[in-house]
C-alpha positions in Angstrom: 0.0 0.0 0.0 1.5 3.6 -1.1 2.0 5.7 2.1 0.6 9.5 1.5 2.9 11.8 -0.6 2.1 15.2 0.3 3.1 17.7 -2.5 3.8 21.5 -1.3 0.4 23.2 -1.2 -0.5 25.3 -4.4 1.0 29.4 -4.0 -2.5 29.9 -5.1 -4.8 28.1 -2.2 -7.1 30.4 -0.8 -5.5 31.6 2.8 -8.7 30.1 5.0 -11.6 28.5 4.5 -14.9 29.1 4.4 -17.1 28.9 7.8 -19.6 26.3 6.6 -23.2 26.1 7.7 -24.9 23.3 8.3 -27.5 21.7 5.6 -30.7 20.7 7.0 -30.8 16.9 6.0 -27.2 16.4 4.8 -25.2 15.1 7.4 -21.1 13.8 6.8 -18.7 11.7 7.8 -15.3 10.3 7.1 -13.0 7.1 7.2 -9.7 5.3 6.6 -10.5 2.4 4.3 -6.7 1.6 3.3 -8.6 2.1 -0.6 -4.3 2.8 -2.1 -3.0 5.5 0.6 -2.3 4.3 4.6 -2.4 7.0 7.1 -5.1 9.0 5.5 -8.5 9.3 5.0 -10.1 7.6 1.6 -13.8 7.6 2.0 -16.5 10.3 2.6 -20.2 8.9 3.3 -23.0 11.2 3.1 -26.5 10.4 4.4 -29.4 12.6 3.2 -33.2 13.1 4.6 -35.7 10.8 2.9 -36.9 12.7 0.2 -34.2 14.1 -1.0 -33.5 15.2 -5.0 -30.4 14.1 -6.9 -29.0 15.9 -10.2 -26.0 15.1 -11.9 -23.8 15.8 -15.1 -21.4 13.2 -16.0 -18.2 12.6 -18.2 -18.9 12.6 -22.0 -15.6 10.1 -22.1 -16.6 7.0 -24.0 -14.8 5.1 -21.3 -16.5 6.0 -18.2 -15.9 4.4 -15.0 -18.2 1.8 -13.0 -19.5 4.0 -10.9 -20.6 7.1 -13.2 -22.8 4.3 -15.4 -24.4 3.4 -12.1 -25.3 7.3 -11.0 -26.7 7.8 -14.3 -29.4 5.0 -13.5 -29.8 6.3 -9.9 -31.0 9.4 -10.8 -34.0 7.6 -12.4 -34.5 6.6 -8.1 -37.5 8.5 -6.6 -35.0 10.3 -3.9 -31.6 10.2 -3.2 -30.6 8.9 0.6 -26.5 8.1 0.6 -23.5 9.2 -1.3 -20.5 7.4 -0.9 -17.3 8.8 -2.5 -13.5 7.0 -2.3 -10.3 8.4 -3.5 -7.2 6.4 -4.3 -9.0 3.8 -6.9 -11.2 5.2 -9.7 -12.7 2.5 -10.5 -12.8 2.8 -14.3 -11.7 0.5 -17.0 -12.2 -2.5 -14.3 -14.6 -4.3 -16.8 -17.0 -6.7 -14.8 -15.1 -7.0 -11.4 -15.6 -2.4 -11.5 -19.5 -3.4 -11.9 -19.2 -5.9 -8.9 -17.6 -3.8 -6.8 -20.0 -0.6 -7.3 -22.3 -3.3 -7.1 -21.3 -4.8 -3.3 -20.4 -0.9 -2.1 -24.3 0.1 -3.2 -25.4 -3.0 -0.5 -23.3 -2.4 2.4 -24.0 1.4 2.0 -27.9 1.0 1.6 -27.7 -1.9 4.7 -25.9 1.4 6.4 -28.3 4.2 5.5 -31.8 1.6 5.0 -32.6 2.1 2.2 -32.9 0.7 -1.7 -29.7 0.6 -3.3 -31.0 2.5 -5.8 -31.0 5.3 -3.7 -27.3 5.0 -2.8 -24.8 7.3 -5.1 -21.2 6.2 -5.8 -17.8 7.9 -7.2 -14.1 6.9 -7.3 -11.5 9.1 -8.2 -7.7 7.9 -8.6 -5.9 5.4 -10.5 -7.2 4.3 -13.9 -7.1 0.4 -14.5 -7.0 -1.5 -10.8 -9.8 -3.3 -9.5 -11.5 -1.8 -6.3 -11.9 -3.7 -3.1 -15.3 -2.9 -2.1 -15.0 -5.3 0.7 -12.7 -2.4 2.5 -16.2 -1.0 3.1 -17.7 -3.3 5.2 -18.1 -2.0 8.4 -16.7 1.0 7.7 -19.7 2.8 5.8 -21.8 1.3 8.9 -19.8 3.6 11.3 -19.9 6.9 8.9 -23.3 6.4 9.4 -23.8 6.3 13.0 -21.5 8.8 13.5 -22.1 11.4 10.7 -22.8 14.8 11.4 -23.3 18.3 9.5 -21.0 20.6 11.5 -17.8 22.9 9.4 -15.1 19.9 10.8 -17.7 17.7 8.8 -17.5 19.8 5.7 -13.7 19.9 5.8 -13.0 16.8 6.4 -15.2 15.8 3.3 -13.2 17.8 1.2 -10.1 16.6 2.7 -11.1 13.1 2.0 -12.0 13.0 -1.9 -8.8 14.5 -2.6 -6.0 12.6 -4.7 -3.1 15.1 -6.1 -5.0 18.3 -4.5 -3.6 20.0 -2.1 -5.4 21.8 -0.5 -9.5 21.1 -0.2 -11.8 23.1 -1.9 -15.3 24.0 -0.7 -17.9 27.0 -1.1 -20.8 27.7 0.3 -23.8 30.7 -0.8 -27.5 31.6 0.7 -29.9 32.9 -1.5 -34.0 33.1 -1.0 -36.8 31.4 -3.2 -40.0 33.2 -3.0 -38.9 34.7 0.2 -37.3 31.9 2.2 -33.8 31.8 2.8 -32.3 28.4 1.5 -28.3 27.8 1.9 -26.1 25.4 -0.4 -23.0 24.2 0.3 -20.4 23.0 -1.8 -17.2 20.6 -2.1 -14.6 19.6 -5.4 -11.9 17.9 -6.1 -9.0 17.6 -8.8 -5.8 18.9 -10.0 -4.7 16.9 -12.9 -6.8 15.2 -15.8 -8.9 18.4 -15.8 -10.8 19.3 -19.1 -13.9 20.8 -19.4 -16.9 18.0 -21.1 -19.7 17.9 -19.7 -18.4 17.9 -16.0 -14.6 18.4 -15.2 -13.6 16.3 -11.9 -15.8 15.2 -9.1 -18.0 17.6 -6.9 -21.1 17.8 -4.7 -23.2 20.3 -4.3 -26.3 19.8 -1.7 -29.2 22.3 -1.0 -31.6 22.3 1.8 -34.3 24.1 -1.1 -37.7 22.1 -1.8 -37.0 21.5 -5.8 -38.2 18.9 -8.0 -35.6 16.8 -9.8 -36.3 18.2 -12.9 -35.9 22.1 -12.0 -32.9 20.4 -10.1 -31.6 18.9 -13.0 -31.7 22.1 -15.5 -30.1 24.2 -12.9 -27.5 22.4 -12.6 -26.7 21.9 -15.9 -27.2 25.3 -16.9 -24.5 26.4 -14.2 -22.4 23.6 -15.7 -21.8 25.7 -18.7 -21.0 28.6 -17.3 -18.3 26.7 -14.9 -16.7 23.9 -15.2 -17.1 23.9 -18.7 -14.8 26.8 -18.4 -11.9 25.2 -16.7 -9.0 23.7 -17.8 -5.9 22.0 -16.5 -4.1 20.0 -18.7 -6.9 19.2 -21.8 -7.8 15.8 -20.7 -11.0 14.6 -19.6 -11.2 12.3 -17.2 -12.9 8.9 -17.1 -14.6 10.0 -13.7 -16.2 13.4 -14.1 -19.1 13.4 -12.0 -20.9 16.4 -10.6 -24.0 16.0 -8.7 -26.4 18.6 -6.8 -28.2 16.9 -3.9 -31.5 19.1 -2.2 -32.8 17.9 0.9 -36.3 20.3 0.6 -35.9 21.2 4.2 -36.5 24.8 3.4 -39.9 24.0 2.9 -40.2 26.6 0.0 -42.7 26.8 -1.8 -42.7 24.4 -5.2 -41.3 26.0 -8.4 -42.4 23.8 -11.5 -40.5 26.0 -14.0 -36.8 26.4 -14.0 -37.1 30.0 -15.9 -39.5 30.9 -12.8 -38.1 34.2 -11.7 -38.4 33.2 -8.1 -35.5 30.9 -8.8 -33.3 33.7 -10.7 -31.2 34.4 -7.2 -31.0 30.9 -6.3 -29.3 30.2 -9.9 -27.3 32.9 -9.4 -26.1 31.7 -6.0 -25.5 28.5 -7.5 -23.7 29.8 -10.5 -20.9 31.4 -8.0 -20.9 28.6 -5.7 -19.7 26.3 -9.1 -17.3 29.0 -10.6 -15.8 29.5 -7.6 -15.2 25.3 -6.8 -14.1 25.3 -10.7 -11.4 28.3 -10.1 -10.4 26.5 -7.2 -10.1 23.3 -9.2 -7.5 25.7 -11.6 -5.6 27.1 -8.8 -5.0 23.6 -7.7 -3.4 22.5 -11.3 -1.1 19.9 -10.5 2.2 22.0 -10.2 0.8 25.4 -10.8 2.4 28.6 -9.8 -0.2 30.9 -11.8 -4.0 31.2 -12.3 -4.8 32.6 -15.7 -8.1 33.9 -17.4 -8.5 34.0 -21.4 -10.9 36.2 -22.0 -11.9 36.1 -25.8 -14.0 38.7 -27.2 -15.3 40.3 -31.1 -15.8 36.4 -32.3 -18.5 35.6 -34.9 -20.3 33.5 -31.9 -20.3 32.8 -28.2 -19.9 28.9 -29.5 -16.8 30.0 -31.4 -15.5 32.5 -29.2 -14.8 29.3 -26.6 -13.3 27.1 -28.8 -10.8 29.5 -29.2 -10.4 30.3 -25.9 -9.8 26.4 -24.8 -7.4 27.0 -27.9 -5.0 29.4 -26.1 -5.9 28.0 -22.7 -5.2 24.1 -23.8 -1.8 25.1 -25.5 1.3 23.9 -24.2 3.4 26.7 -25.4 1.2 29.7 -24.2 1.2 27.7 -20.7 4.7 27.7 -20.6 5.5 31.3 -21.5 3.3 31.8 -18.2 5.4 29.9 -16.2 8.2 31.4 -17.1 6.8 35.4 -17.1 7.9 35.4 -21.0 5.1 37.9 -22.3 5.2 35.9 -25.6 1.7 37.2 -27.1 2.7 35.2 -30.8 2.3 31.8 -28.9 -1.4 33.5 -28.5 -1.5 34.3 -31.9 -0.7 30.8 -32.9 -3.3 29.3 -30.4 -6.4 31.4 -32.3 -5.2 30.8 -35.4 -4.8 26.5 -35.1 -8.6 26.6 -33.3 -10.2 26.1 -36.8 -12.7 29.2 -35.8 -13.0 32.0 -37.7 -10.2 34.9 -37.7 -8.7 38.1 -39.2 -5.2 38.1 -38.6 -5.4 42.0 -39.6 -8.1 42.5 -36.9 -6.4 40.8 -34.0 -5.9 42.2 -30.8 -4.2 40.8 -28.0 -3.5 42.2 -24.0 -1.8 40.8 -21.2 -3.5 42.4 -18.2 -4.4 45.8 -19.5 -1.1 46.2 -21.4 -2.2 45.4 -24.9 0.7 43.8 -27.0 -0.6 43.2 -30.4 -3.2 45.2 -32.4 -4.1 44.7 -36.5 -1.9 42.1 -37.1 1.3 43.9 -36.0 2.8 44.2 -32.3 1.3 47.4 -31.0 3.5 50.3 -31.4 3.3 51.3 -28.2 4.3 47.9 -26.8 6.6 48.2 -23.4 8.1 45.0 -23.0 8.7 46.1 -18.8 4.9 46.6 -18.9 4.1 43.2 -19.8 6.6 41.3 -18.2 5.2 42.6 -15.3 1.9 41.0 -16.1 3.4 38.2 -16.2 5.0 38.4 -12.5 1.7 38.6 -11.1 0.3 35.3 -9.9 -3.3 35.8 -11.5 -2.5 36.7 -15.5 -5.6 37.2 -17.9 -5.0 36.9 -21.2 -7.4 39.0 -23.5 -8.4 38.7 -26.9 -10.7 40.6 -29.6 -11.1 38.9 -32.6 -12.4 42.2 -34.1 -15.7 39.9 -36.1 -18.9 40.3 -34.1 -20.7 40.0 -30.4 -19.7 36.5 -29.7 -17.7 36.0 -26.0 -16.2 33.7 -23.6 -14.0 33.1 -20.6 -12.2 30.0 -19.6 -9.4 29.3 -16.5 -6.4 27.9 -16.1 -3.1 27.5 -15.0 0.2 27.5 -16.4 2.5 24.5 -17.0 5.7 23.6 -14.8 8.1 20.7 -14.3 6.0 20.0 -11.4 3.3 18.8 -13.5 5.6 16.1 -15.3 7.2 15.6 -11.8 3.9 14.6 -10.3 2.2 12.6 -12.9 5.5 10.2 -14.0 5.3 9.1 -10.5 1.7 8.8 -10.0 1.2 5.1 -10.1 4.5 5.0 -7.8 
C-alpha cells in the first residue's frame, strides 16, 4: 500500500476556509479504508433526509468508470438517501469486477443508510485500470453512518477526503431566498490533474436544503455547468470519472417552483452559479504543479460557441502555458493558439492584451508595446489573457493555469 505523498500546497490556495453552515438533512462523515493510501482518509459517506433530489452531469468520455454508469441510473430513483465517495482507486476500466464492486459498495452502503440501493450514489477518483476492493467498506460505511454529522469539521473533512493530487481542499458555500425563504447550499470539489472541461470536469457535490423537484434540479445544474466547469481547464484531458451531482434535501420548505425559468429561482441560480465557478477556479488554482492562475478572455468572435473554442485553444496550448510559467510575455504563442482553433479569424483584426497592457493590435505588435509593462503582467500570480477577434458579439471566458516541471514531476510518478 503507497504511504501519503504530500506535494507543497498550491501558491494559489485560498488563505482560510470558508465557515460552513450546516445543511438541513445532509449530514457527513469520514474514514480510513486503506482504498491505495495508509495514514489518511479515503472515503466520505454522506447520508441525506428521505426525500431528498439528486441531479447530476457526468463525463462525456466513452470510457466512463463503473461508478458514473451506475449514477446515471440512480438518478432515475425517486430520492436520493447516501452518497459514498472513495479516492485512491477510480474504478474505471475494471470491466465486470468495477461493476461488482460498485455493485457490493451500493449493498453495504444501503444496509448502512436503510434504504434501496437504488438510492445509494457512488464515485471513485484515482488510479485508472485497478480493480476496487469494495469489501474495504464493510463495516466501515456502517460507522460513517452512525457517526455522521453536518457541523464545518464535517465539511472539511469531506473535502479533505476525496482528494488525490490536491492540495489543499476546496469547498464553497452561498445563501440565497426562493420566494422569500432563505435556503443555503454548500459545496465541495476535487481535482488537479486530468482536468478538461466535457460535460463535467472532476468530481464535486453540491447539496441544498431548497424544496426543488428533480427536474428544475436537473436544468439548474446543468445550466451552471456551462458557465463553470465547462470553463476550466488544466491540462486538456478529460477524465474517465467526471461526476458532478447537486443533492436538495427540501428542508427549506419553499414553496414548489415547477418552472426552471421561474423568476423566483433567478437568485437561487445565481447563488449556484458562484458557488460552481468558484469550486471550478479553485479546481485551476490547484493544477497539478501550478504557480499561476490565468483567465483567457476572448471577445469580437462571430459566436459565443466560437468564441470558446478559441479560448480552450490558447488555454489548452502547451506553449502559451509555458510562456506563463516562465513570465515570458510571448503574445505570438497567443497568436498561434487562435489561429490553429479552426474558428473563424482576421489576422489583420487581432488584438491581444496581457492584463491591461495590450501587445498586439491589427496584425502587427502594438506600437506602443513596453516589453517592462508586460513582463510585469506576467509576474503577477493571476494573469488574464485577453483577446478581440475584431468579427462580431460572440464571447467567452475560460481558466487555467500554467504548465511547470511539477506537472511532469507529479504525474510520471503517479502510479508509484
Amino acid at each position: 500500500m503507497s504511504s501519503a505523498k504530500s506535494p507543497p500546497v498550491s501558491p494559489l490556495a485560498p488563505e482560510s476556509l470558508p465557515d460552513f453552515p450546516a445543511i438541513r438533512g445532509v449530514a457527513l462523515a469520514t474514514a480510513q479504508a486503506g482504498i491505495r493510501y495508509a495514514g489518511r482518509t479515503d472515503v466520505l459517506y454522506v447520508a441525506l433526509a428521505e426525500g431528498t433530489q439528486a441531479a447530476g452531469v457526468f463525463t462525456r468520455s466513452k470510457c466512463p468508470s463503473a461508478p458514473v454508469d451506475w449514477c446515471r441510473e440512480a438518478l432515475a430513483s425517486p430520492d436520493a438517501r447516501a452518497l459514498v465517495v472513495n479516492s485512491g482507486n477510480a474504478n474505471a476500466f475494471t470491466g465486470a469486477k468495477g461493476r461488482e464492486a460498485v455493485a457490493l459498495t451500493a449493498r453495504i452502503a444501503a444496509a448502512a443508510a436503510g434504504c434501496p440501493e437504488s438510492a445509494i450514489f457512488i464515485a471513485s477518483t484515482g488510479v485508472i485500470g485497478e480493480p476496487l476492493d469494495a469489501r474495504k467498506f464493510e463495516g466501515v460505511l456502517a460507522d460513517c453512518a452512525a457517526r455522521a454529522a453536518g457541523g464545518p469539521e464535517a465539511w472539511s473533512a469531506a473535502a479533505q477526503a476525496i482528494m488525490t493530487t490536491d492540495t489543499f481542499p476546496k469547498l464553497a458555500t452561498r445563501t440565497a431566498e426562493i420566494a422569500g425563504v432563505p435556503v443555503r447550499i454548500n459545496g465541495i470539489a476535487k481535482g488537479a490533474g486530468m482536468i478538461a472541461p466535457d460535460m463535467a470536469t472532476m468530481l464535486s457535490f453540491v447539496f441544498t436544503d431548497a424544496a426543488l423537484s428533480q427536474g428544475v434540479l436537473q436544468a439548474l445544474l446543468s445550466a451552471g455547468t456551462g458557465r463553470s466547469f465547462n470553463c476550466v481547464t488544466v491540462d486538456g484531458d478529460t477524465s474517465t470519472s467526471d461526476t458532478l451531482m447537486l443533492f436538495a434535501t427540501g428542508a427549506a420548505a419553499n414553496p414548489a417552483v415547477a418552472d426552471p425559468a421561474d423568476p423566483r429561482l433567478a437568485g437561487f441560480q445565481a447563488a449556484l452559479d458562484d458557488l460552481l465557478i468558484e469550486l471550478a477556479q479553485l479546481v485551476a488554482k490547484d493544477g497539478e504543479g501550478a504557480r499561476k492562475f490565468v483567465t483567457v478572455a476572448v471577445e469580437g468572435a462571430e459566436s459565443d460557441a466560437s468564441a470558446h473554442r478559441i479560448a480552450l485553444s490558447i488555454a489548452n496550448s502547451p506553449l502559451v502555458k509555458t510562456a506563463v510559467a516562465g513570465e515570458d510575455a510571448n503574445w505570438g504563442r497567443v497568436v498561434m493558439a487562435v489561429g490553429k482553433a479552426g474558428e473563424p479569424a482576421d489576422r489583420d483584426r487581432l488584438a491581444i492584451w496581457f492584463g491591461d497592457v495590450r501587445v498586439a493590435v491589427a496584425g502587427a505588435r502594438d506600437p506602443d508595446y513596453s516589453e517592462d509593462a508586460a513582463s510585469a503582467v506576467m509576474r503577477e500570480p493571476h494573469v488574464t489573457v485577453r483577446v478581440d477577434l475584431g468579427l462580431g458579439q460572440g464571447r467567452a471566458r475560460v481558466w487555467t493555469c500554467d504548465l511547470t516541471k511539477g506537472y511532469i514531476e507529479i504525474n510520471g510518478d503517479y502510479r508509484s
